[in-house]
C-alpha positions as CSV (number, residue, x, y, z in Angstrom):
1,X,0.0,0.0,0.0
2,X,1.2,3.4,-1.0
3,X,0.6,6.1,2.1
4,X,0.9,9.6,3.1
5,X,1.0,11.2,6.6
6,X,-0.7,14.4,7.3
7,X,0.1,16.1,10.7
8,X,1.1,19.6,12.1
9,X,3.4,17.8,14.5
10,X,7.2,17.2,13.2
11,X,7.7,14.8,16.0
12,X,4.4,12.6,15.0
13,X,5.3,12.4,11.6
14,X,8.3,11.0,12.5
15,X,6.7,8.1,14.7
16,X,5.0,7.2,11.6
17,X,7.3,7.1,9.6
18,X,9.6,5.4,11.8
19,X,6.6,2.3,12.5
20,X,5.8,2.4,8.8
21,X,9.5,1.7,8.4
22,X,9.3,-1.9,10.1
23,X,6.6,-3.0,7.6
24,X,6.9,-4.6,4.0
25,X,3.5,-4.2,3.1
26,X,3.4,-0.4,3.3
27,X,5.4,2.4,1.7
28,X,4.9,6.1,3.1
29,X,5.3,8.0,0.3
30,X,5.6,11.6,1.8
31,X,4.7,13.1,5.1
32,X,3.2,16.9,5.3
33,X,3.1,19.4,8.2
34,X,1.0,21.2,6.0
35,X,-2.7,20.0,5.1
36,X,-2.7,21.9,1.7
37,X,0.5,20.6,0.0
38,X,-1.0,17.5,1.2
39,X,-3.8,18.0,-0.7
40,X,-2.0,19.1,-3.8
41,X,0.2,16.0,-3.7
42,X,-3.1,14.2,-3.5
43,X,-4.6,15.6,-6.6
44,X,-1.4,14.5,-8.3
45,X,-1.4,10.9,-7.1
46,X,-2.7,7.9,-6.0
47,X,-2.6,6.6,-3.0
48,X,-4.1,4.2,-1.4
49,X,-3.8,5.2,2.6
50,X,-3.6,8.4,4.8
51,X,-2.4,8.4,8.3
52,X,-4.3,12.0,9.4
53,X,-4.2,13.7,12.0
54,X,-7.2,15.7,13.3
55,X,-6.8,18.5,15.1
56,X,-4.7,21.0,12.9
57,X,-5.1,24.6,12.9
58,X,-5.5,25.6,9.1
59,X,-7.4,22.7,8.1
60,X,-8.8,19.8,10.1
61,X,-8.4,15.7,9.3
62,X,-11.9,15.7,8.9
63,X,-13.1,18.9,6.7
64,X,-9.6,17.8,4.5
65,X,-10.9,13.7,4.0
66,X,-14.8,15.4,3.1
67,X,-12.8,17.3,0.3
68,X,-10.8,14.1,-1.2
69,X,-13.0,13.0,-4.1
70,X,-11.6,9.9,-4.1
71,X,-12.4,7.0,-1.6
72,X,-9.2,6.3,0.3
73,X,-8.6,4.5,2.8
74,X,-7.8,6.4,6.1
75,X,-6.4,6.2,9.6
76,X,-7.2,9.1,11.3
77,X,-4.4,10.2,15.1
78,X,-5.1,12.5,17.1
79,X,-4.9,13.2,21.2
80,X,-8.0,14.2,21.7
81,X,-11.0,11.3,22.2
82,X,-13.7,13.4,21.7
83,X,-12.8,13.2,17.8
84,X,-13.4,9.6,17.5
85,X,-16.9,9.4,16.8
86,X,-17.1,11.5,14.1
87,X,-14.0,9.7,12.5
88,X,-15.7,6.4,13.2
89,X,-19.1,8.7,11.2
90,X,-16.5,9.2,7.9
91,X,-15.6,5.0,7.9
92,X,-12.3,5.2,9.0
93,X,-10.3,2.3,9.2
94,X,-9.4,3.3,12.5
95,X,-8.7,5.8,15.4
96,X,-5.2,5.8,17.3
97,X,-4.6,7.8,20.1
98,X,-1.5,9.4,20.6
99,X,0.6,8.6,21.8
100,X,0.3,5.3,20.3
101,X,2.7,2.0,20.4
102,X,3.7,0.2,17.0
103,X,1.7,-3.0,18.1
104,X,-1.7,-0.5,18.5
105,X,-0.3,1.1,15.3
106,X,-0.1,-2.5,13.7
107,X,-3.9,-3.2,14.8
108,X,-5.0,-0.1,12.6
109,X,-2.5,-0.8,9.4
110,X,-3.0,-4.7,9.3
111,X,-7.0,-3.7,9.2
112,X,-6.0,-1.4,6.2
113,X,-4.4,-4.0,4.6
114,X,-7.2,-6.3,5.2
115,X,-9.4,-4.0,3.4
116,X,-7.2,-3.0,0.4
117,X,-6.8,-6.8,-0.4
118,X,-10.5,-7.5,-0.3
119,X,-10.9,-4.1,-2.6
120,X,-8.3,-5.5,-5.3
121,X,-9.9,-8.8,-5.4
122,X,-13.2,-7.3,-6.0
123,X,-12.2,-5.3,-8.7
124,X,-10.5,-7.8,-10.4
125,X,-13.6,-10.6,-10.3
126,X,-16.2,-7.6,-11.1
127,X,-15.9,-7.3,-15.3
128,X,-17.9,-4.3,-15.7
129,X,-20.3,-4.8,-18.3
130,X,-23.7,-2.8,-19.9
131,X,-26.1,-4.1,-22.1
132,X,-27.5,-2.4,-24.7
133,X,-30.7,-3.1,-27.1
134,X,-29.7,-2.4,-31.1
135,X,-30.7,-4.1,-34.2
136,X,-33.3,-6.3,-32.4
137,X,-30.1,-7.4,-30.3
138,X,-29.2,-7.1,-26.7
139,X,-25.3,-6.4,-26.9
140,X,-23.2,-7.0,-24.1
141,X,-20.6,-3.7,-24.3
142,X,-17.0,-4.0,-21.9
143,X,-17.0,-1.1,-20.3
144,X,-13.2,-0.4,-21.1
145,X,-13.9,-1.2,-24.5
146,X,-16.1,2.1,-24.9
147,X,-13.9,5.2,-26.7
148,X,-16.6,7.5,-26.7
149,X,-20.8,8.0,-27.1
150,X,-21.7,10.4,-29.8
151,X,-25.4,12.0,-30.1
152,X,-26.5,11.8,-32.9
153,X,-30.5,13.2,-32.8
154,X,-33.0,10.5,-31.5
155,X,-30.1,7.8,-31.8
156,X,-26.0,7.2,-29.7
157,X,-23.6,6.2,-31.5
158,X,-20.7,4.0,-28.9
159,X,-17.8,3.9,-30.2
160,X,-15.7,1.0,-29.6
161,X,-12.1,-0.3,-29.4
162,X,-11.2,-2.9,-32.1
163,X,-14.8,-3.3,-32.5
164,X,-18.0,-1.9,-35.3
165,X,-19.7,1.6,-33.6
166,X,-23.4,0.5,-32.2
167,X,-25.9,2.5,-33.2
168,X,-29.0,2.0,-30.6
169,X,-32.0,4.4,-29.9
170,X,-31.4,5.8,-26.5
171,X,-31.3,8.7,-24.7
172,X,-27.6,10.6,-23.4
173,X,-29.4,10.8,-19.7
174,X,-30.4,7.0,-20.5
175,X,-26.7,5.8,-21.1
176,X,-25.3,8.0,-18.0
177,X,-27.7,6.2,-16.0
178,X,-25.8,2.9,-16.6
179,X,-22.4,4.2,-16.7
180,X,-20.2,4.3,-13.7
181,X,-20.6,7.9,-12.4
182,X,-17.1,8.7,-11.3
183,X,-15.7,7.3,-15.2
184,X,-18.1,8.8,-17.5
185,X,-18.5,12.7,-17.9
186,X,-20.8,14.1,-20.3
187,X,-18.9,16.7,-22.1
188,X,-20.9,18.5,-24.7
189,X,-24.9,18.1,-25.6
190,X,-23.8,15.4,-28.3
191,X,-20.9,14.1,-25.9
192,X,-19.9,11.5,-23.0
193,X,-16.3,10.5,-22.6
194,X,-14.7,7.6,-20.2
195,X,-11.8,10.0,-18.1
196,X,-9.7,7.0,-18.6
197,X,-9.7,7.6,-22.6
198,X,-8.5,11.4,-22.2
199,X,-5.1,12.1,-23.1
200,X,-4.9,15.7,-23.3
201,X,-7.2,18.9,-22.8
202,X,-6.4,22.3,-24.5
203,X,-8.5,24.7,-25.9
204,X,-11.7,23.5,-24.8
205,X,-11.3,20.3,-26.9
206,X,-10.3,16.8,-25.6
207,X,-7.8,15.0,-27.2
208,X,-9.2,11.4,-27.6
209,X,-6.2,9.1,-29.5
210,X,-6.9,10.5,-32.5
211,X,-10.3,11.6,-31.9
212,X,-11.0,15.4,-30.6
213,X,-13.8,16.3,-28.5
214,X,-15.7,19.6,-28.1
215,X,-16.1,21.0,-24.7
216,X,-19.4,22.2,-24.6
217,X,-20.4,25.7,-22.6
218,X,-22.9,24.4,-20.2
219,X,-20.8,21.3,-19.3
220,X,-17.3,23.4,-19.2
221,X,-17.5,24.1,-15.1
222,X,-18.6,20.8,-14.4
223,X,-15.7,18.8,-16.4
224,X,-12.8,20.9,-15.3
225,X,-13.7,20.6,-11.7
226,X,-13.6,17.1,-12.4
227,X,-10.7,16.5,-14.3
228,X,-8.3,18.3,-12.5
């Protein structure tokens, strides 16, 4: 597991990173003493746990883990109990009170191991399928095989990798309905691209392999809040 530690305290990021140290199952990345490099390093990366602590003065654990958009896993420390509960409110792995010893700190990151193991192993078995009704036939579409969905009036038009377009007689709110939320973004009014297709943005067009895509003005806020 890739991890960060967030924490005002120089000396507590030291304990973590000094337990984290004894483990081969988790790498710590980079610690921050400051809550907004650490969220800048998080728009930037992936990672799959934060040790957080709670009571900092600029920003708190909790307001900063309500603005990740991403679901990651996190251990929140702090020295003051009265926290817990609403940690416990956010699904945390788990709560360590400081000061903490490495076999209470083991407890919490062998639980966050548990969990990112199960995760893995549920995305792998889960192949993400739709199925969609076109030329009397119900196709079954691989989600990853989908470039792009083009409008095209009463009709879509899903464009596929290494496979023929299917042209099928549904609506753009329709297909978003069945497309995974946080992977699909409709872009323009004729428009809905996977995120994981996009290689570049410039201009207000999205470069799609060789494919460009139009941003449209009514969808502009929307997709830039997401994509960066």
């Amino acid at each position: 597991m890739k991890a960060i530690a967030i924490d005002d305290e120089v000396l507590a990021l030291k304990v973590i990173a000094n337990f984290c140290e004894k483990l081969d199952f988790v790498t710590l990345e980079k610690t921050f003493h400051k809550p907004n490099e650490a969220l800048r390093y998080l728009a930037e990366n992936d990672i799959d746990l934060l040790f957080l602590d709670i009571n900092m003065p600029a920003l708190t654990g909790i307001e900063l883990y309500k603005s990740l958009k991403k679901n990651t896993l996190v251990i929140f420390t702090t020295a003051f109990s009265e926290y817990a509960v609403e940690g416990f409110n956010l699904n945390a792995v788990d709560y360590l009170l400081k000061p903490f010893t490495f076999e209470r700190f083991l407890q919490g990151v062998n639980k966050a191991h548990y969990l990112f193991k199960t995760q893995e192993k549920t995305q792998a078995e889960t192949e993400q399928y739709i199925f969609i009704r076109a030329d009397y036939s119900l196709h079954k579409i691989a989600l990853n095989q989908i470039l792009y969905i083009e409008g095209l009036d009463d009709y879509l038009k899903i464009h596929l990798q290494n496979a023929k377009p299917i042209v099928a007689r549904i609506t753009m709110k329709a297909m978003l309905e069945k497309l995974p939320e946080k992977e699909y973004i409709r872009v323009h009014r004729s428009f809905i691209v996977p995120f994981a297709r996009i290689d570049s943005v410039r201009n207000k067009t999205i470069q799609l392999g060789n494919e460009e895509i139009p941003i449209g003005v009514s969808y502009e806020k929307e997709f830039f809040q997401h994509f960066k």
